[in-house]
N, C-alpha and C positions, 0 to 999 in steps of 0.2 A: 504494500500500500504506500503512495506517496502522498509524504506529508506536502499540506496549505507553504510551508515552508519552502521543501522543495521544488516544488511545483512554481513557484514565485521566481524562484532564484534560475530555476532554468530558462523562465521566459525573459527573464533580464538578460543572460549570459547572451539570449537569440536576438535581444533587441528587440520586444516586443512591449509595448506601452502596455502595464496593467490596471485592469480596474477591478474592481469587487466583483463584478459581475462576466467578465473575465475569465478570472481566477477559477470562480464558481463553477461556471460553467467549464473547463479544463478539468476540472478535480472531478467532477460528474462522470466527464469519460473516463479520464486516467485512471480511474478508482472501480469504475462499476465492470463485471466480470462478465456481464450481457451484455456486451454490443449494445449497447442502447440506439432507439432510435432516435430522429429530432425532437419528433413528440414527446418520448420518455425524457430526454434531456431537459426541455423545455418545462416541463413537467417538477421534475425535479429539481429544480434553480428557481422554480415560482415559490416554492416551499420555503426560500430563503430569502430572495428578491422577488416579489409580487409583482413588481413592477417592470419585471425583464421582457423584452419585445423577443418575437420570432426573427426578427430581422438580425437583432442579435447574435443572439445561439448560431442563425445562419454564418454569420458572419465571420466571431468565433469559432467555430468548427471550420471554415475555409479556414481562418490564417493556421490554427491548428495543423492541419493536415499540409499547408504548404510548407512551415515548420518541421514537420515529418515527426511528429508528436503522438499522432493520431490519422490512420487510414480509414477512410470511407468502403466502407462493403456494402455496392451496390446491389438490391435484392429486385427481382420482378415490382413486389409491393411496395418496398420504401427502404432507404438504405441506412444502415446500421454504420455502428463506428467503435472500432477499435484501436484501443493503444497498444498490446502487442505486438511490436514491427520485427520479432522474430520469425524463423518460418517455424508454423505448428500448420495444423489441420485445423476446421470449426467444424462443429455437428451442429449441422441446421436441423428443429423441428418443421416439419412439414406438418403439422397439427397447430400449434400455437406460433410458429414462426420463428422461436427461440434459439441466439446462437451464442453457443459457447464456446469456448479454446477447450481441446482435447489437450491428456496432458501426456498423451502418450504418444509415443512417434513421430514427438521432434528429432530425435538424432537422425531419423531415416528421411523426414523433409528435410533438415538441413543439411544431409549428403546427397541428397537426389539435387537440389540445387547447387552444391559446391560442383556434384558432377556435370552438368547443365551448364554450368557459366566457365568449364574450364576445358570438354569436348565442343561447346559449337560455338560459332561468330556474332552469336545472340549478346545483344547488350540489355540486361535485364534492368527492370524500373523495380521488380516487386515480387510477390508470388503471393498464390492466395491458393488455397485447397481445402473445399467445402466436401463434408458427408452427408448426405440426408437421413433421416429417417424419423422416429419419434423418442421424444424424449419421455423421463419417465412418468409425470404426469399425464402426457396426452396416453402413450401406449396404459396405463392404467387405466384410466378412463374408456378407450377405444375396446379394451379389452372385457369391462365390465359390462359395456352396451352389449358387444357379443354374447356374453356369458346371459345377460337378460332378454336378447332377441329384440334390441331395442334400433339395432342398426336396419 
């Protein structure tokens, strides 16, 4: 977890004008372990600042990700944001939408990509490797309808 401290000091070292609301909004993403979306962000920084606009958080979250602080994960429905800029995996719910960092099989994405950037003439920006399926609330749920004849 990164501290309000941290978090400050790093956007100073990048040059980046802070304000309370800012900050707030940075520590939302950098801290939350869902991918949140804009809405969840926004959401979550009105709880503190009531008075935070969506233009805002927009905003915010652009110079964020130009900073390379935090990457956008575009989804069909609406895009989430992550500050993990290592390579892992995410397990997206195809039920509730939910995406989380898997905590397993970073050593094998981060050698599939050493291998990747050192057999081809590919200059890479990024990587990103989604799984689907259900997580364990929907699959509980999805399972019970079955089990009730409710589907």
């Amino acid at each position: 977890m990164t501290t309000p401290e941290q978090l400050a000091a790093k956007l100073k070292d990048l040059g980046i004008r802070q304000t309370p609301q800012r900050l707030a909004i940075a520590e939302v993403v950098v801290n939350s372990g869902d991918h949140p979306s804009v809405k969840e962000i926004y959401q979550r920084v009105q709880e503190f600042f009531p008075y935070v606009t969506l233009a805002t958080v927009y905003s915010t979250l652009d110079m964020l990700e130009r900073a390379g602080i935090v990457r956008a994960l575009p989804f069909q429905k609406q895009s989430r944001y992550d500050a993990n800029l290592s390579p892992h995996a995410n397990l997206v719910c195809v039920g509730c939408g939910g995406v989380v960092d898997s905590g397993a099989g970073q050593e094998i994405v981060a050698r599939l990509k050493e291998q990747l950037e050192t057999s081809t003439d590919f200059q890479f920006t990024g990587q990103r490797i989604d799984f689907y399926g259900w997580c364990r609330n929907c699959a509980d749920r999805r399972n019970h309808k079955a089990r009730t004849g409710a589907i």
